[in-house]
C-alpha positions in Angstrom: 106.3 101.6 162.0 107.8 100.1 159.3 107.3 96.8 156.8 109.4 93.0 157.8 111.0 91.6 154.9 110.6 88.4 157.1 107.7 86.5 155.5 106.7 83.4 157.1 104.9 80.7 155.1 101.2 81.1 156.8 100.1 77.8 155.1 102.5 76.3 157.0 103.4 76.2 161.1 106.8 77.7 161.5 109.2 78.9 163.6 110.6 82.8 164.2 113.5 83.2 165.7 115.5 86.4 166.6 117.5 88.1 169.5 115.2 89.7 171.9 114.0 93.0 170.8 114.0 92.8 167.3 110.5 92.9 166.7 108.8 89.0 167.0 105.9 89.7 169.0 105.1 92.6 167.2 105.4 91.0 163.3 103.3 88.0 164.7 100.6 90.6 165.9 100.2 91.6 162.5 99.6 88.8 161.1 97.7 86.7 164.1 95.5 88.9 165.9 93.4 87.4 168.6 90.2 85.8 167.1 88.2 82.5 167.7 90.3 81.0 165.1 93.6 82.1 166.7 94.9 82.0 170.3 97.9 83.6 172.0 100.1 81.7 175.0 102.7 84.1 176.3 105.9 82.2 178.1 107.0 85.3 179.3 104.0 85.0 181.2 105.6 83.7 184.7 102.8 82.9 186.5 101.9 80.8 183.2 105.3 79.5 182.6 106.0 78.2 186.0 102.5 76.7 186.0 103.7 74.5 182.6 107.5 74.6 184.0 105.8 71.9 186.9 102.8 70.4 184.7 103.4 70.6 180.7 100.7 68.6 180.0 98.7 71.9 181.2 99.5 72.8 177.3 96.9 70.5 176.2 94.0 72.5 178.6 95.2 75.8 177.0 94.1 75.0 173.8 90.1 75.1 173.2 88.8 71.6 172.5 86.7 73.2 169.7 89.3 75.1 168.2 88.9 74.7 165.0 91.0 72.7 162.0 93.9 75.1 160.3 93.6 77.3 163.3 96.4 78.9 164.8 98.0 78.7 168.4 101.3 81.5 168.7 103.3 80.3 171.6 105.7 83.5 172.5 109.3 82.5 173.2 108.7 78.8 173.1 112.4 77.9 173.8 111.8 78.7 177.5 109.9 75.0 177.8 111.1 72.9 174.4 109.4 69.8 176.1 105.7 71.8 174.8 107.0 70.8 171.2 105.3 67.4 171.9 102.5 68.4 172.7 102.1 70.9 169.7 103.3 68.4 167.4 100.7 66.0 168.6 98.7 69.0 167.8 99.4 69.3 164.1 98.9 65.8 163.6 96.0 64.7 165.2 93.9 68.2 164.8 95.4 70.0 162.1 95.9 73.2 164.2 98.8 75.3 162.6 101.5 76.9 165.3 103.8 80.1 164.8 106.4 79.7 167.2 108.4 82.5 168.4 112.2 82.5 170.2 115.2 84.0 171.1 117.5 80.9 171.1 117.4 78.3 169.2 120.2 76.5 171.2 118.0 74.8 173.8 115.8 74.2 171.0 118.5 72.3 169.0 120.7 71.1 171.2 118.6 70.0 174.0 116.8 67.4 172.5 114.1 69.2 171.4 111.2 67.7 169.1 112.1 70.0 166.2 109.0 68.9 164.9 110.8 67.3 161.5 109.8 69.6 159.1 106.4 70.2 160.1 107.4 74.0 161.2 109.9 76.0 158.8 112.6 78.0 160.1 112.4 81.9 159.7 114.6 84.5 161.2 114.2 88.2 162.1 116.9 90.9 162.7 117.4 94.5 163.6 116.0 96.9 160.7 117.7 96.5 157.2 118.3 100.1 155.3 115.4 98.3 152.9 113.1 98.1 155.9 113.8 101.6 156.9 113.8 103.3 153.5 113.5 106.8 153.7 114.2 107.0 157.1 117.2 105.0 157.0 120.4 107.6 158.3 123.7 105.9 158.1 125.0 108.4 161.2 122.1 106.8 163.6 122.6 103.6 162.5 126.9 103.0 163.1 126.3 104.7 166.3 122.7 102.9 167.6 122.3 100.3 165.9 119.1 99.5 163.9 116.9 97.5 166.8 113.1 99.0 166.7 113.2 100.3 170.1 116.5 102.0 169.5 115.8 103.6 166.4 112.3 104.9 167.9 113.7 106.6 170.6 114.0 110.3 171.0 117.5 111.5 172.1 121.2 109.9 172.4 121.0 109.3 176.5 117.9 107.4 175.8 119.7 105.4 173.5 122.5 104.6 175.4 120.5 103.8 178.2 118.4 101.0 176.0 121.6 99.9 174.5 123.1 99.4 178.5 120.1 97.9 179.9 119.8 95.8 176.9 123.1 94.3 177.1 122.9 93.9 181.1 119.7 92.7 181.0 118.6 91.1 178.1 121.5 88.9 177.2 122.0 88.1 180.8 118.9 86.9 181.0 119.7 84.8 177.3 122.3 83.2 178.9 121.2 81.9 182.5 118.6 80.8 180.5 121.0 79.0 178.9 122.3 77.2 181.7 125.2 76.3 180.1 127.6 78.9 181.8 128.8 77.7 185.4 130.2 81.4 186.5 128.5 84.5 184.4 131.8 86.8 185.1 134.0 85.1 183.1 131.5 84.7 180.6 130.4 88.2 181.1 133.9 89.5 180.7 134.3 87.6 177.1 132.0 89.4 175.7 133.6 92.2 175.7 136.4 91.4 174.7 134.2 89.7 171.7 132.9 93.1 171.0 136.5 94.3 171.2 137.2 91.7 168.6 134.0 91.8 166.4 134.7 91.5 162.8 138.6 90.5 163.0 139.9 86.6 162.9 138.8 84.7 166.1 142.0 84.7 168.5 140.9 82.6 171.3 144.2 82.2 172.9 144.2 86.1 173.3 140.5 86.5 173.8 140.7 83.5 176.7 143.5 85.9 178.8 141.7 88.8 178.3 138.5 87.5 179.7 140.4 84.8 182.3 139.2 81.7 181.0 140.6 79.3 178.2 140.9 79.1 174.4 138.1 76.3 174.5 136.0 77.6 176.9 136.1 81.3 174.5 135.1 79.2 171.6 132.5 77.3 173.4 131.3 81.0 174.2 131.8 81.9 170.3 129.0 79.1 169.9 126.3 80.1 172.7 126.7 83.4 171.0 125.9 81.9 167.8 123.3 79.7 168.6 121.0 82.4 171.2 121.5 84.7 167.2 123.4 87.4 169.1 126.3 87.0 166.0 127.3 84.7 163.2 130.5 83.4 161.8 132.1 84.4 158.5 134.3 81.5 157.7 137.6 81.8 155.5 137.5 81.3 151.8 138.1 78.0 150.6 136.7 76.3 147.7 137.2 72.6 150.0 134.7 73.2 152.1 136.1 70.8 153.8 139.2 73.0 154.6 136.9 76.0 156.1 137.9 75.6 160.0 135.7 77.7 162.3 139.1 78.6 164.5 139.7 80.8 161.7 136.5 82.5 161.3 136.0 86.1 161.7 132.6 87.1 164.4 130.4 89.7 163.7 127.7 91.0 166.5 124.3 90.9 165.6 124.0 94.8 165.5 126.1 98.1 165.7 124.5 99.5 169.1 125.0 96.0 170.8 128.2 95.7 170.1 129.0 99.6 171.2 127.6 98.9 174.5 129.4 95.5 174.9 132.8 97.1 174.9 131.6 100.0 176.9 132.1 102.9 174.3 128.7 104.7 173.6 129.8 108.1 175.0 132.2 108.3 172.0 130.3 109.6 168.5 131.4 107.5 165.4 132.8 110.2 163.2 133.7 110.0 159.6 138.0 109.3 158.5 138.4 107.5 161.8 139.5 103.8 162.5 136.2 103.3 164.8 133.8 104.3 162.3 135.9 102.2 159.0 135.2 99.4 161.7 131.6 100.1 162.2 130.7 100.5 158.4 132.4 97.2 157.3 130.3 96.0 159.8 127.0 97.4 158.5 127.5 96.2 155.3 128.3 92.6 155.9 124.8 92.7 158.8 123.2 94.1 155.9 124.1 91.0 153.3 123.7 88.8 156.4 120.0 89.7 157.0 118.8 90.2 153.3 120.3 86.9 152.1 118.0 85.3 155.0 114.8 86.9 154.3 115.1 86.5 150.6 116.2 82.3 151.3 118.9 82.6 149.0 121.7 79.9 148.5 124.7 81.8 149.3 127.5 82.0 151.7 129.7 84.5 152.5 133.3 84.4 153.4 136.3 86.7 153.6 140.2 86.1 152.7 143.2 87.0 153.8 146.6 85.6 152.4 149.6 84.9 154.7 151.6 88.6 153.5 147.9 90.0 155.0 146.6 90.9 151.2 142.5 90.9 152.0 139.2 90.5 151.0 136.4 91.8 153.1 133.5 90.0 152.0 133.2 87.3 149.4 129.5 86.0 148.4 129.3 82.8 146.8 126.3 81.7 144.8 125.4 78.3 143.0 126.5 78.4 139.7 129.8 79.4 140.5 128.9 83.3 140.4 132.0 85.4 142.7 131.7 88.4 144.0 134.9 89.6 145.5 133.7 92.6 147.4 136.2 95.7 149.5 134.5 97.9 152.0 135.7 101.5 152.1 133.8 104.3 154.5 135.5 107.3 152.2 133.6 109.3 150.2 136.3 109.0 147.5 138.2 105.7 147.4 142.2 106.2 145.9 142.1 103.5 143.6 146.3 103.5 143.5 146.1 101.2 147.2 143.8 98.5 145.7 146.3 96.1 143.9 146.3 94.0 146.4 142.8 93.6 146.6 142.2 93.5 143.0 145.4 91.0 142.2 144.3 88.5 144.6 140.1 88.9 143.3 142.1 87.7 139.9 143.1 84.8 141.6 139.6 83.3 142.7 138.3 84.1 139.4 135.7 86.7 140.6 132.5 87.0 138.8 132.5 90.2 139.9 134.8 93.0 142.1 133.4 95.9 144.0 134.7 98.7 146.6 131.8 99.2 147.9 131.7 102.9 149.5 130.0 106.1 150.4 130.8 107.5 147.5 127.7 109.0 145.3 128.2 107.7 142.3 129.1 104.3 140.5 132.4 104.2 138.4 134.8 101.6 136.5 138.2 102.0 137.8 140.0 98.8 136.1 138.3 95.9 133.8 135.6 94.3 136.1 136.6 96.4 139.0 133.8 98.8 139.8 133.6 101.1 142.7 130.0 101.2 144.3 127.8 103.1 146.4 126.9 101.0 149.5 123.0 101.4 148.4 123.6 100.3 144.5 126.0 97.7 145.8 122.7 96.1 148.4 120.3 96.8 145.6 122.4 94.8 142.8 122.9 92.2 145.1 119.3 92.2 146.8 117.0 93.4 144.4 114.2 91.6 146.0 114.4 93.2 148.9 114.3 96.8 148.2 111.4 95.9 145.5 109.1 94.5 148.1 110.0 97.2 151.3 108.0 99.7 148.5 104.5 100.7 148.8 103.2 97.8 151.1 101.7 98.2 154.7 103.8 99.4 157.6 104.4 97.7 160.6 107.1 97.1 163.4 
């Protein structure tokens, strides 16, 4: 069991949205157990959610008349039925009852008209386990070969964890999608995600993508989007200091965790070892899930982009913060990074004017290696960057 960095408002309603099995229900157990000032509605329910699929307005004889002001009402995966936001916004306004809100997509919820409830419910977000969450049971090894969902992590031996990860990605985000209803035929669709996973973490090429998977350059990015929007991946957008230059045909996608993205391309019989091209992959890719998450549950104002010149000079990872601060940031797996093949990398951090410019790595100890140019342990790297995070995952009360 371990401690959320997600901390929702509680004087607030809000919503909490995440991919399926990264813990919702469970955080909103801690906080909201059932009492007479709190009630629970369950949309995975079916008998309940086909009952408010043909009458909504059943919402309304849920709630107890008497429930008091400032009391709270957690509807589970609320995205299944958006049409109930009118009734809970009613519900704010006219009793004062407070809602948390939990889902899987936010899509429907966004882009189907929904009553987003302007303002009235604040947007949080919950992921797969950060290193902070996991602390001292955080293992590198488990986590670019697993992945760091709950379940995943909790479980006992690698065939149990393969067989999670499978049934996860053939039932879980199948279910995601027809829920969608925005897919006409599942097998193409079905067949882009792996070549998405295939593709995680290097420059979107939908032409390429769209022949692998049989389907068309728009139709991949359209995919790119549902993907986005049900928080099974993000974009990292080129750097740019026009914003209005960043173009999203360009962006790189990274999958919302390491085990996912294993079992989407069909390779979790095949160990991620040190010194090979699958596990440099898989680290650069726990890194960057790593800032992803923490930037989110500590609200920060950043963004994060990468760069890569036309003669293929690159930088992994840049984080931008207000004030102009510029972190140009390399991610090495090695234990010992040969400083003699950075030029690239460090001439072109020159040329954005980088606050700061890191190899982050798995080596043990921090060193200077040029003027500004510091080669980091992944964890003092987070920690510099995060501080917030690892402060608060310290001596507070467990829970999953």
């Amino acid at each position: 069991m371990y401690h959320r960095l997600a901390k929702p408002l509680l004087s607030n309603s809000f919503f909490l949205l995440g991919a399926r099995g990264t813990g919702k229900t469970s955080l909103l157990e801690r906080y909201f157990p059932p009492s007479d000032r709190c009630i629970w509605i369950d949309l995975l329910d079916d008998a309940l959610y086909q009952r408010l699929m043909r009458n909504p307005s059943y919402f309304e004889e849920i709630i107890p008349a008497d429930l008091p002001r400032d009391s709270w009402v957690v509807a589970d995966e609320i995205q299944r039925i958006p049409s109930l936001l009118n009734y809970v916004h009613r519900f704010i306004e006219k009793r004062g009852l407070k809602f948390a809100l939990s889902g899987s997509s936010a899509r429907k919820l966004k882009r189907g008209g929904a009553n987003m409830l302007a303002g009235r419910a604040f947007d949080n977000y919950l992921f797969p386990l950060t290193s902070a969450e996991l602390g001292d049971d955080f293992k590198l090894p488990e986590v670019l070969n697993w992945g760091s969902l709950p379940k995943a992590l909790l479980l006992n031996t690698g065939e149990e964890k393969r067989e999670y990860l499978r049934s996860y990605v053939n039932n879980y985000i199948r279910q995601e999608i027809k829920e969608e209803q925005v897919v006409r035929q599942l097998e193409p669709f079905l067949r882009f995600l792996e070549a998405a996973a295939q593709c995680n973490g290097k420059i979107i090429n939908a032409s390429q993508i769209g022949r692998d998977s049989g389907t068309d350059a728009k139709a991949v990015i359209r995919y790119y989007e549902i993907l986005n929007d049900t928080l099974l991946g993000f974009f990292l957008e080129p750097f740019h200091r026009s914003a209005r230059k960043v173009q999203t045909a360009k962006s790189k996608f990274y999958l919302f965790d390491l085990g996912v993205t294993r079992a989407m391309r069909g390779d979790l019989t095949t160990e991620v070892v040190p010194q090979s091209y699958q596990y440099g992959d898989a680290f650069e890719h726990f890194f960057i899930l790593e800032c992803h998450r923490l930037r989110n549950y500590l609200r920060l104002d950043e963004r994060a982009f990468y760069l890569r010149t036309k003669d293929n000079a690159e930088i992994d990872l840049i984080i931008q913060r207000p004030g102009g601060t510029l972190y140009a940031i390399e991610i090495k797996s090695s234990e010992e990074v040969n400083s003699e093949r950075l030029g690239p990398f460090k001439a072109l951090a020159r040329d954005i004017k980088a606050t700061a410019t890191w190899i982050v790595s798995r080596e043990r100890c921090a060193r200077h290696i040029a003027d500004n140019v510091e080669v980091l342990p992944w964890r003092d790297a987070l920690q510099r960057l995060y501080p917030r995070a690892f402060a608060d995952s310290l001596g507070l009360i467990n829970e999953c």
